[in-house]
N, C-alpha and C positions, 0 to 999 in steps of 0.2 A: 107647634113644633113642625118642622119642614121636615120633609121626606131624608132631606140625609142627615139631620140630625138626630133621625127618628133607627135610622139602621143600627147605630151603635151600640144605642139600646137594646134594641133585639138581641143582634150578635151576643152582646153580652147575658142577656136573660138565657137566649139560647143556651150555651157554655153552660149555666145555673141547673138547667134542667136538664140537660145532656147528664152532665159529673153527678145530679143526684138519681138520675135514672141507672148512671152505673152502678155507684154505691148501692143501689135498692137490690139490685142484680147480684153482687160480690153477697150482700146480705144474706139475700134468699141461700146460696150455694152452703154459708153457714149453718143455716136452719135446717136445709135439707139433710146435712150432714150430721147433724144431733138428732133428726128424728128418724136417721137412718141406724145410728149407733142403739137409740133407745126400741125400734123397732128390730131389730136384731137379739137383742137381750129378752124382748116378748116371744119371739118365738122360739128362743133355746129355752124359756121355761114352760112352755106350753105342750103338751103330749103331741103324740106324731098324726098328724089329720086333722086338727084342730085349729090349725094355724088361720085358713082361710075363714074358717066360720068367725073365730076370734076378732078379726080382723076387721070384719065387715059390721060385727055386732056393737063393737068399742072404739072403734078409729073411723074416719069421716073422712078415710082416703083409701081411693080407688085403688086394687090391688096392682096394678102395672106403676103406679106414683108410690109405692111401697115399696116394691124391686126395684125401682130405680134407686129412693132415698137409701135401700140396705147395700146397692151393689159400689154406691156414691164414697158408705161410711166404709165398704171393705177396703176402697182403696182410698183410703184417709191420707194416708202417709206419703203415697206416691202422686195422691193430690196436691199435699202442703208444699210437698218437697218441688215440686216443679213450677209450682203458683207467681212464685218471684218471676216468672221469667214470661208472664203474659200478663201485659196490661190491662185486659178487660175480661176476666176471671169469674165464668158465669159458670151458672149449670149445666150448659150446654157446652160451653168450652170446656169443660170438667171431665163430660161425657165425651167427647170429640179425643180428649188426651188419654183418657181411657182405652179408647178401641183402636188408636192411631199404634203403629206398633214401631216398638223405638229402634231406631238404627244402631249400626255397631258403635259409632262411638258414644251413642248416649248409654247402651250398655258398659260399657268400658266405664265411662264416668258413675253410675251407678255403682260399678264391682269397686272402684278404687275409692270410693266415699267409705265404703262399706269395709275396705282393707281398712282403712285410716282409724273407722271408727271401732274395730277391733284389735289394731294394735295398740291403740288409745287405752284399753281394757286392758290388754296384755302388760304396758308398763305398771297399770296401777295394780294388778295381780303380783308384778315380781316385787314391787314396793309394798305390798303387802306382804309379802312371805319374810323380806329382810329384816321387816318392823316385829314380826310377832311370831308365837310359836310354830312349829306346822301343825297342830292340830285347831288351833283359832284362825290359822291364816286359809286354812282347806275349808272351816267350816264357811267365814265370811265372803270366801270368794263363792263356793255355794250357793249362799242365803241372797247374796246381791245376784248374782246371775245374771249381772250383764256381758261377760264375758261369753255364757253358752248363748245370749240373745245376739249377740254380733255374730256370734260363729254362724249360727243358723240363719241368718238374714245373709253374709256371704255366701254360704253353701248354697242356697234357694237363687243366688243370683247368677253365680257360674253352672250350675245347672242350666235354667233357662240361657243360660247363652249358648252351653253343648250341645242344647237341640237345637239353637238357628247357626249350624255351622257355614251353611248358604251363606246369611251375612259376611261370612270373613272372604269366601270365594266371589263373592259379587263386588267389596270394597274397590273402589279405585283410589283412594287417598293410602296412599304409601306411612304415610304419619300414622294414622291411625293404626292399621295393619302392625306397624312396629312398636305398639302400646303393649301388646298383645302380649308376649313372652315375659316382659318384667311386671307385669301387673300377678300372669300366673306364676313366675316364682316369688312371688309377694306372698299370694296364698297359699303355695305349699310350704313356705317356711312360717308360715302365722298357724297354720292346720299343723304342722307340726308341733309346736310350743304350746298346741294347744292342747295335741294330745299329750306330750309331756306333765303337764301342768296337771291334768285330770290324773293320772297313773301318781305323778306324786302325791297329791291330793288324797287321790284314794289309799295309798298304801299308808298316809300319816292316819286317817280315822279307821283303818283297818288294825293298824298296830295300837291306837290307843284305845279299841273297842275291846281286843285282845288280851289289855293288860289290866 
């Protein structure tokens, strides 16, 4: 085989090995994250001081690869949720989108995921209430409690953005800046219906506790 018939071949093996080097990499990022979630649940059942000795005595990982795997699985979800949007999705990329700290409009995009996925809740809350009585429709909206898990995933997001008020004063994008007002009266009118919703809620198992 002659030297440039011999290049294509590489090139090509190259690509082979290159894509499975990624894939071995996105992999690991997995793994890290399950044994970040399972080393997390070891140490909420292990008494307080224990944790290190436990650790060292049972696992065949260095306690800095431990806090990395648990600090990985805390942020599981702001991992997954952003993952689509970087092609070569490693551990270290993982860690790097962890500490990078997000600008106003990626907050913004976060709060209005977060509106969406709470009013999302709120229609199937009031289609529950028209379908069934108020004391079934207070208890199942309750028991599912997805409706209090959006509210609290919004609250915790417009919070962190109240303390980077900086952000809004340093934006130069005009567009962005003007997200700003219709997104928060998104949330005071979903925070509203939301306190609504609980007040009637409570007052239907308060009156049939009553009776």
């Amino acid at each position: 085989m002659t030297e440039s018939n011999r290049l294509p071949v590489l090139a090509a093996n190259i690509n082979v090995e290159h894509h499975e080097c990624l894939a071995a990499m996105r992999q690991s990022l997995a793994h890290a994250l399950a044994a970040g979630d399972m080393l997390a649940e070891a140490k909420s059942l292990i008494p307080h001081g224990q944790w290190l000795p436990w650790l060292a005595d049972n696992c065949a990982i260095p306690k800095r690869t431990a806090q990395l795997y648990m600090r990985l699985a805390k942020h599981r979800e702001f991992i997954e949720t952003k993952s689509a949007d970087l092609a070569h999705f490693t551990i270290q990329a993982a860690v790097e989108l962890i500490d990078r700290k997000p600008t106003l409009a990626e907050r913004l995009d976060d709060i209005e995921s977060a509106i969406e996925a709470l009013e999302a809740e709120l229609v199937d809350c009031r289609y529950c209430r028209k379908q069934l009585d108020p004391v079934t429709a207070a208890l199942l909206i309750y028991e599912h409690g997805g409706m209090f898990a959006a509210a609290r995933r919004l609250t915790d997001m417009t919070a962190a953005l109240k303390e980077r008020l900086d952000l809004i004063s340093e934006e130069t994008d005009l567009r962005v800046i003007q997200r700003i007002s219709p997104l928060m009266n998104r949330v005071m009118s979903a925070g509203v219906e939301v306190n609504s919703l609980c007040l009637v809620n409570g007052d239907a198992l308060l009156t049939d506790s009553s009776s």
